[in-house]
N, C-alpha and C positions, 0 to 999 in steps of 0.2 A: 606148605606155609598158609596159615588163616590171612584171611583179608586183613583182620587191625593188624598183623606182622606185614604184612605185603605194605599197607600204609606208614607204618612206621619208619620200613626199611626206603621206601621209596621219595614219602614226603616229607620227611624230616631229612633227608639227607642233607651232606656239605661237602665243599670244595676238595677238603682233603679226605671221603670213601667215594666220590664221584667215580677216580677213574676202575678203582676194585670193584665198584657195579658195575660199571663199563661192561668191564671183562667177564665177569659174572652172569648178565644179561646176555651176555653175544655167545655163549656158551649154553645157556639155555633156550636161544630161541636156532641155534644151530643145531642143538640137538633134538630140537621140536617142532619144528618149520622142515619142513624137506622140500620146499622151493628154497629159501635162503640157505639152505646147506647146499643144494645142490649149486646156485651161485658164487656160496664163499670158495667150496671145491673148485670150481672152475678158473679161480683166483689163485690158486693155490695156497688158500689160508686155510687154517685149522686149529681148532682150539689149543692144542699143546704149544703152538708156536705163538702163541701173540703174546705181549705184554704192553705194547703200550696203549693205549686209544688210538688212535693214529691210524695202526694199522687194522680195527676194526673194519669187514668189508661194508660201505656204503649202500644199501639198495637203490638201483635207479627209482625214482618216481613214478617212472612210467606203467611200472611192475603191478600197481594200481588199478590201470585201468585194462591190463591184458589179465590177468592171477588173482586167483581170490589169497590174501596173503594173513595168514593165519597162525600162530605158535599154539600148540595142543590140540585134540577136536572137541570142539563145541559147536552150539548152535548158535548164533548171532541173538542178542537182544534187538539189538538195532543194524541196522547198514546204512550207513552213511554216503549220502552220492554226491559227489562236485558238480557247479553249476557248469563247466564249460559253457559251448557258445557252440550254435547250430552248426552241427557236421561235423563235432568233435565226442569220441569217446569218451566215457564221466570216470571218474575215479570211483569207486568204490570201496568200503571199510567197515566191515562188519567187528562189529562191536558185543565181547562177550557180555561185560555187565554196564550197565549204563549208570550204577552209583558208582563205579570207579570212573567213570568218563565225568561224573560230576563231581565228584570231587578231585579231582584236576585243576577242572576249571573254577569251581568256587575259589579254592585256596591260593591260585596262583591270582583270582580277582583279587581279592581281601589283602593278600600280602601286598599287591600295589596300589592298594584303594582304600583298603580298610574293610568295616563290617557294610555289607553287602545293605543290611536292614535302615541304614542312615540315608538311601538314596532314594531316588523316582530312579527310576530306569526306562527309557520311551525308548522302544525299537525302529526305526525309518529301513527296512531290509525290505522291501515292497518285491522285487524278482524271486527273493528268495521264498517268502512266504507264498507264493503262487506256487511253489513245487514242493516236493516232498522230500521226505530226505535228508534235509540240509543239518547240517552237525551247527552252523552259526547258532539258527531260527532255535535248534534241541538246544543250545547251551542261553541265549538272550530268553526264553521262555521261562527256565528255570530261574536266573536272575531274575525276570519281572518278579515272578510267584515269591523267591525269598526275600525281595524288597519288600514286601509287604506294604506297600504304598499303593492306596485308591486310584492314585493317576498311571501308574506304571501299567503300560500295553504297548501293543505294534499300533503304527498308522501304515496307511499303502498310500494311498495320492493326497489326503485328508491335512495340506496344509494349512488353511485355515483355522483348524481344528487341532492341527499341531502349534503352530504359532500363538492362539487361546489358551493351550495349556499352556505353554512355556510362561508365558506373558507371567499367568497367575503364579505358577510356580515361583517364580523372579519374585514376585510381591510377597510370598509368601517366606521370601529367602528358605525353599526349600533346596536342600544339595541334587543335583538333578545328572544324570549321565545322559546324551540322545548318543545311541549308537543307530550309526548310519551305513550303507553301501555307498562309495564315492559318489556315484551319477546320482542318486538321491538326495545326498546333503548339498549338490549343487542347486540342484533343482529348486528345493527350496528355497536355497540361501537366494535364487532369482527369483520365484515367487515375493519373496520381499520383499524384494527389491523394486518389480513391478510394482505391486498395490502401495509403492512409496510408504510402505510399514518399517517401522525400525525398531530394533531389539538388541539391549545390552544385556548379554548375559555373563552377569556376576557370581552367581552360583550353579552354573550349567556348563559342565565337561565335554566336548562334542569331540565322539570319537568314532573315525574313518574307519571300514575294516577293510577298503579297495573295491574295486570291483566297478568297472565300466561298462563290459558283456557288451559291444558293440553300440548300447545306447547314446555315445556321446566319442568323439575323439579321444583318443589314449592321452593322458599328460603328465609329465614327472611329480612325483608327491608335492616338492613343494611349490609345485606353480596353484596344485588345488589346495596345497595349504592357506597361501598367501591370498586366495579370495573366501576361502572361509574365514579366516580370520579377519578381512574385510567388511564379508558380511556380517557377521554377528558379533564384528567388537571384541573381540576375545583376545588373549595373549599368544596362545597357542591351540595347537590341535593336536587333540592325541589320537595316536593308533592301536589297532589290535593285527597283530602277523599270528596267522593261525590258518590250518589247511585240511579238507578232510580227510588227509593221508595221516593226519596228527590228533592227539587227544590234549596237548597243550596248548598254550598260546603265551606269546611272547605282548609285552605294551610297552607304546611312545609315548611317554609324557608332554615332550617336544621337540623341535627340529628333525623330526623323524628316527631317532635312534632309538634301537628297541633295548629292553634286557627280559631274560628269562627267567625261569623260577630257578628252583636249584636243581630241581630232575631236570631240566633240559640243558642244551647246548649245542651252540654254534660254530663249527669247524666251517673252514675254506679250503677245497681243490682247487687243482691248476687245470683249466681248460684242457690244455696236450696233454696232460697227463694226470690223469682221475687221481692215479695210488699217491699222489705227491698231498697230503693231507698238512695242515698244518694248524694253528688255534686263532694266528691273524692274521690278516694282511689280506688283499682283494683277489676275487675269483668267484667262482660257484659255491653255493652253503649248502654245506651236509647238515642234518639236524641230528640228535640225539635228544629221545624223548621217552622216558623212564614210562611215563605215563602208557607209553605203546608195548606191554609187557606184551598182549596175544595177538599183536600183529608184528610188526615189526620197528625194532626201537632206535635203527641207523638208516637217514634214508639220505639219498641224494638229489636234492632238487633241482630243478631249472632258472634257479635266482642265484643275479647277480649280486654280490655283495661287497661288504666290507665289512669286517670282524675287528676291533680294537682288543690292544692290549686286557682291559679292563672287562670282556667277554662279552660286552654291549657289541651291537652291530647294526648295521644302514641297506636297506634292500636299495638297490640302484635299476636294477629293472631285470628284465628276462633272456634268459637263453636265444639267439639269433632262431629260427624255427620249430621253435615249444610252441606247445599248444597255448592259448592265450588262455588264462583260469580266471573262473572271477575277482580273485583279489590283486589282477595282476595291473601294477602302475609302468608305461613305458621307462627304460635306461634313458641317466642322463645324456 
């Protein structure tokens, strides 16, 4: 299959060939992966037998940071490493081509945002940009560059200097995104606060990607919703749920609930019983991510969740002793 068929088949997809990829996909990376084969085996699943999504086998998340997890051989373009927090194993995810990683992400931006080229895009990822690696920093880099906007860059501590720009930006009623790391959009929103400075922003999106990394007390999304929005006069706050085990990403426009492109999805397990899979109701989130054709596209995370009807869903916080990751918000 050429790439523009591999794009057609995967990014254009709908509701109704979702789950015949499903199956399709779990078939070829079973036949092509011999760690996930040898896991589905051990399940006693096998491609002749499954039909429905459901019973697709999940991969643990953890598989990550023990197994280089790979469908076909190739060489990686990229490897991707999770920021964890000192004394914890990184996830790792080697990445065959990095325009199919970007176009992921561009398209799954665009369809919830629009054209990419109508924004400023200001990155606040200050931990992240200090390491290498980061699948976030590789996807907001590429958004700056295609925003094509003079203002659009990273800051690290330079709030002053972030505040300056916004300010002008606001005046300029330019459409403006700051994506932030939690502990960062706090910081500043109290830098503001301090210097008894105030900012309404009107045409400026501020959107959380999580992540505390021990710099600040854990707290429920929307307790640091409810002071962002405090501070900067806004309506809402949006998210981005996205992990470097994954080449998608899911966004909150508000109250926290995410939705996905159309290659991905949110299934819920039952804690006692992993194979009990179902499309909603609360537990642990399986993800399904088309985008993950040469690693692995069913994986099982250590988020708590809820999954609605409607295939939208709410992270409520983490597994009782998972490793704490950087985009992780404490359960209500």
């Amino acid at each position: 299959m050429t790439q523009s068929e591999q794009n057609d088949k995967i990014f254009t997809i709908n509701e109704t060939g979702f789950a015949a990829t499903a199956r399709e996909m779990f078939r070829f990376q079973y036949e092509n992966n011999l760690l996930y084969k040898r896991f589905s085996d051990s399940l006693g699943i096998r491609t002749p037998e499954l039909h429905k999504v459901e019973q697709i086998p999940f991969l643990p998340i953890h598989f990550f940071k023990s197994h280089v997890i790979q469908t076909t051989s190739f060489a990686p373009q990229a490897i991707f490493e999770s920021s964890g927090t000192t004394g914890t194993v990184n996830s790792r995810h080697g990445v065959k081509d990095l325009q199919w990683y970007e176009q992921s992400f561009t398209r799954a931006f665009e369809l919830f945002y629009g054209s990419i080229k109508g924004y400023c895009i200001l990155g606040l990822l200050p931990s992240y940009i200090e390491r290498k690696n980061s699948s976030l920093v590789y996807m907001t880099q590429r958004l700056i560059r295609l925003s094509g906007h003079p203002d659009s860059g990273f800051y690290l501590n330079e709030f002053d200097k972030l505040l300056e720009t916004l300010d002008r930006l606001e005046r300029a009623g330019q459409k403006t995104i700051l994506i932030g790391v939690t502990f960062a959009l706090l910081d500043f929103a109290e830098k503001i606060n301090t210097n008894e400075n105030t900012i309404q922003l009107r045409h400026t999106l501020i959107m959380e990607t999580g992540g505390m990394k021990g710099r600040r007390e854990e707290m429920i999304r929307d307790e640091v919703h409810q002071i962002l929005k405090s501070k900067f006069q806004v309506s809402s706050i949006h998210s981005e749920y996205g992990m470097t085990e994954l080449l998608s990403q899911a966004y909150s426009k508000e109250n926290g609930i995410f939705r996905c492109p159309p290659w991905m999805k949110i299934l819920v397990r039952d804690d006692e019983d992993p194979a009990q899979i179902s499309h909603q109701g609360m537990g642990l989130l399986n993800i399904i991510d088309f985008a993950n054709i040469y690693s692995c596209s069913f994986i099982a995370t250590d988020d708590i969740g809820k999954v609605f009807e409607d295939g939208s869903f709410e992270v409520l916080g983490r597994k009782d002793n998972s490793d704490l990751r950087g985009c992780s918000l404490l359960v209500v």
